[in-house]
N, C-alpha and C positions, 0 to 999 in steps of 0.2 A: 601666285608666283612662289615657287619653293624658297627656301631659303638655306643658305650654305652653312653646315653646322660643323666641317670639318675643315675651316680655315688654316692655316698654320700660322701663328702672328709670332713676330719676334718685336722687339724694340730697342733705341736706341736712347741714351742719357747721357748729357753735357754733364762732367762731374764739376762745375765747378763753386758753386752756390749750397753750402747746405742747409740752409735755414727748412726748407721745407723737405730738403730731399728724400726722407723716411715718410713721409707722408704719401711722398708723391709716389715712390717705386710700389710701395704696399699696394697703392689703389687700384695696378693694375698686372701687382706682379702673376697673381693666379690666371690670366688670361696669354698669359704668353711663355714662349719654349726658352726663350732667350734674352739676356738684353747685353749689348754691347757698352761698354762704360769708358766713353772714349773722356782723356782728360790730355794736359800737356802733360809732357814727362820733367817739363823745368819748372813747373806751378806758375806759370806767367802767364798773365791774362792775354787775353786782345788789343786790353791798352799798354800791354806792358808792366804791369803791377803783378805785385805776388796775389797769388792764390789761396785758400786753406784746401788744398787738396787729396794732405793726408786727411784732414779730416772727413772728408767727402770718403773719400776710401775706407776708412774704417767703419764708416756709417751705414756702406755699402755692404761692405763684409759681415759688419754683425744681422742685417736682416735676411741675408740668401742663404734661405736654410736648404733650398734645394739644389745650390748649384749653379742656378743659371745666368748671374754676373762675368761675361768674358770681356778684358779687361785689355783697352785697347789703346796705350799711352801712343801720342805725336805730338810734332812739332807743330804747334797751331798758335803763336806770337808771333806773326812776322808783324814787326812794324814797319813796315815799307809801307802796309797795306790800309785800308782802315778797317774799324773794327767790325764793321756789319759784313764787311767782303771776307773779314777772318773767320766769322761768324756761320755765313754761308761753305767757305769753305771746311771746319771744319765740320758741319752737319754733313756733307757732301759726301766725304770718308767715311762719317759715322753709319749715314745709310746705307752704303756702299757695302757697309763691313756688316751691317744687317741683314741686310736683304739675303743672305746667305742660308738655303734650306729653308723659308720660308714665300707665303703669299704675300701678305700684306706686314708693315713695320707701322708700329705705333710709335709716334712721335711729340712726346708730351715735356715740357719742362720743367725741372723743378719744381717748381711754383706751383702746379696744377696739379691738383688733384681730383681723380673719378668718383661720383659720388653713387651712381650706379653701373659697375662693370658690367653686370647683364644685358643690359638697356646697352647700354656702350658696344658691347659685340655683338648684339643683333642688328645694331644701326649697319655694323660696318659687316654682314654677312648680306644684309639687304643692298649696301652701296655694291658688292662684290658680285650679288646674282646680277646688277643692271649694270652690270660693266662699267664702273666708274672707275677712275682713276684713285680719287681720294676722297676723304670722307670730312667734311665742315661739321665740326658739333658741337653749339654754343659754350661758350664762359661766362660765367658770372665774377665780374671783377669786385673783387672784396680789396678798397684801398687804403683804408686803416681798422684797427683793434680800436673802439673805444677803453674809455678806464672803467666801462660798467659791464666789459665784455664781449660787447656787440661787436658789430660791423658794419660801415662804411662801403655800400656797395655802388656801384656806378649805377643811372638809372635813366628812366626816362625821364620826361620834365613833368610827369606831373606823377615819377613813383613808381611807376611802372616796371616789371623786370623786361630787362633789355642782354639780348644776346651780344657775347662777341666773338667776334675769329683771329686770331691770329697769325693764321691758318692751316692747312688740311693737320689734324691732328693724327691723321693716319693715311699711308700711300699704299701704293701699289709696290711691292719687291721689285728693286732696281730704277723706283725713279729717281733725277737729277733732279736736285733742288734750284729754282731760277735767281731766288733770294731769302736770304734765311730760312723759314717754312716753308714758302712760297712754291710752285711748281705749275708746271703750266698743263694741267690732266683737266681729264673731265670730273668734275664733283660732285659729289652728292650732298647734299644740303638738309642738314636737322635744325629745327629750331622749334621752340617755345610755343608758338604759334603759328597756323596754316596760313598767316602773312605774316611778312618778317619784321623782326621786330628790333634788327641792328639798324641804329641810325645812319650808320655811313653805307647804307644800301639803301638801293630805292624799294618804296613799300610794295610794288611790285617785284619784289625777285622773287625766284621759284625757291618753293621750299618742299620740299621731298619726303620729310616727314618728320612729327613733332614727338618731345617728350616734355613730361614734366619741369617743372622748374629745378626742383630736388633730385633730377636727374643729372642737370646741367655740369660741368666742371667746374669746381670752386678755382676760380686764378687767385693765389694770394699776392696779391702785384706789388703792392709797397705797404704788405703786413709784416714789419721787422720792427727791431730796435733801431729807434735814432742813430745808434752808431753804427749799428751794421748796414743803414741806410747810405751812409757817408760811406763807407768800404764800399759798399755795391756800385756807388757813384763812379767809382774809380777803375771798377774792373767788367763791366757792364760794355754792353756794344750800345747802346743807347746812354754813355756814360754821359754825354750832354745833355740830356733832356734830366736825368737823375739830378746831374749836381747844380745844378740851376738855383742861386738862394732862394729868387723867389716861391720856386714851387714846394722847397723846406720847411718855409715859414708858412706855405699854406696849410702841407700837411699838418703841420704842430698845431696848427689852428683850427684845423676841421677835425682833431682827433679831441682838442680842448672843447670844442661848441661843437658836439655834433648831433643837437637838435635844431641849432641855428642853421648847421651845415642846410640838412635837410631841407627846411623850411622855406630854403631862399633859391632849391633847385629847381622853381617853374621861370625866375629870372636869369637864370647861369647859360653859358654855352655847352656845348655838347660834352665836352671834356670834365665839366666842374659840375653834373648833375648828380646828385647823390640818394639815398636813402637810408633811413637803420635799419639792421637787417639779423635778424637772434636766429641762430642755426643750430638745429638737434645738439644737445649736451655731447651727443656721438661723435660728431663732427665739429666740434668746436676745437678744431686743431689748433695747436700752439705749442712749440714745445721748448719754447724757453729761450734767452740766448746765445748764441753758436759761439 
């Protein structure tokens, strides 16, 4: 089957979280013409909370050495609404404002970073030659920094790397999003393993083609400061689930014991299974707090 070498990809970025933001644009800025940098123009969140949006912007500004940040302020706080419909709507725009002069828009969030872009646009010139709509390509959720450096990565129950989607990381030019990522195309599906290896799919779903692990997208989900944690609880479209105490004092706990963490993820539920996880000195992003 050939394969498409002359793709045009642009992408689209939520400015409003910086903690990872320079990580994440770099990882994928060489594979793409464009990226649209949609933010509020009043730095208010989804919930209503202020933003650091200058500083997202200026973060933005200092890495586009080529130009290709087009910089796309709207009104995206309505509070009538709630925040995952704010959410979807403002992705909706975002791609919208993408998809312009390109084939496919890559759709990555802050938090995520590529850890092979090669691998990453081959996946999505082979999802392209089969006529898919969008392209599924694992994450590996990294949920805390230990204090000896490591990581906290989500796992299977007895350790094992486990994919996740949150989903299509990349679409087709001009799809409508149905809910946040979410879209209703046909996909193409990478994973880890020629059975899959996400728990919230059955082990029979189709999977389309594997890469490595060290291929996968690092998510850094809730690798920040305690405090910036509490910020995020507040301005987050899943601000619920963040600010929750219990889940705070879990994290302080599994970031304090996280060989205990480990050890006790063959009795945990789906959510609470962990592993320590030491990543190339290359990739041991971190860059301080925001």
């Amino acid at each position: 089957m050939p394969v498409s070498r002359d793709l045009r990809l642009n992408a689209y970025v939520l400015a409003a979280d910086p903690w990872w933001l320079e990580e994440s644009v770099r990882s994928y800025y060489g594979l793409v013409d464009r990226i649209v940098v949609s933010y509020d123009q009043d730095a208010i969140s989804w919930t209503g909370t202020p933003l650091p949006i200058d500083d997202c912007l200026a973060r933005l500004k200092a890495i586009d050495v080529d130009g290709k940040c087009d910089y796309r302020p709207g009104h995206f706080a309505r509070l009538e609404h709630e925040p995952l419909d704010n959410d979807t709507h403002q992705r909706t725009i975002a791609l919208g404002q993408a998809s312009e002069g390109c084939d496919w828009v890559i759709q990555l969030d802050t938090d995520e970073v590529l850890q092979a872009p090669d691998e990453f646009r081959s996946c999505l010139a082979e999802a392209a030659d089969r006529g898919a709509g969008g392209l599924e390509y694992p994450s590996r959720y990294l949920y805390a920094r230990t204090r000896g450096g490591d990581f906290l990565e989500m796992s299977s129950r007895c350790w094992g790397t486990i994919a996740n989607y949150p989903g299509p990381v990349a679409v087709v030019a001009g799809t409508t999003p149905r809910h946040a990522r979410q879209a209703d195309v046909d996909l193409f599906r990478v994973d880890f393993s020629p059975h899959n290896t996400d728990p919230r799919h059955p082990f029979d779903a189709v999977v389309h083609r594997t890469v490595p692990r060290d291929a996968g997208i690092l998510h850094y989900y809730w690798v920040r400061s305690e405090e910036y944690m509490h910020r995020k609880a507040r301005w987050s479209g899943h601000a619920d689930t963040y600010s929750e105490p219990r889940r705070m004092r879990a994290w302080r706990r599994r970031m304090k014991h996280p060989l205990l963490t480990a050890l006790s993820a063959p009795f945990q539920p789906l959510d609470n299974r962990f592993r320590i996880t030491r990543l190339p000195a290359d990739r041991r992003y971190w860059v301080g707090e925001s």
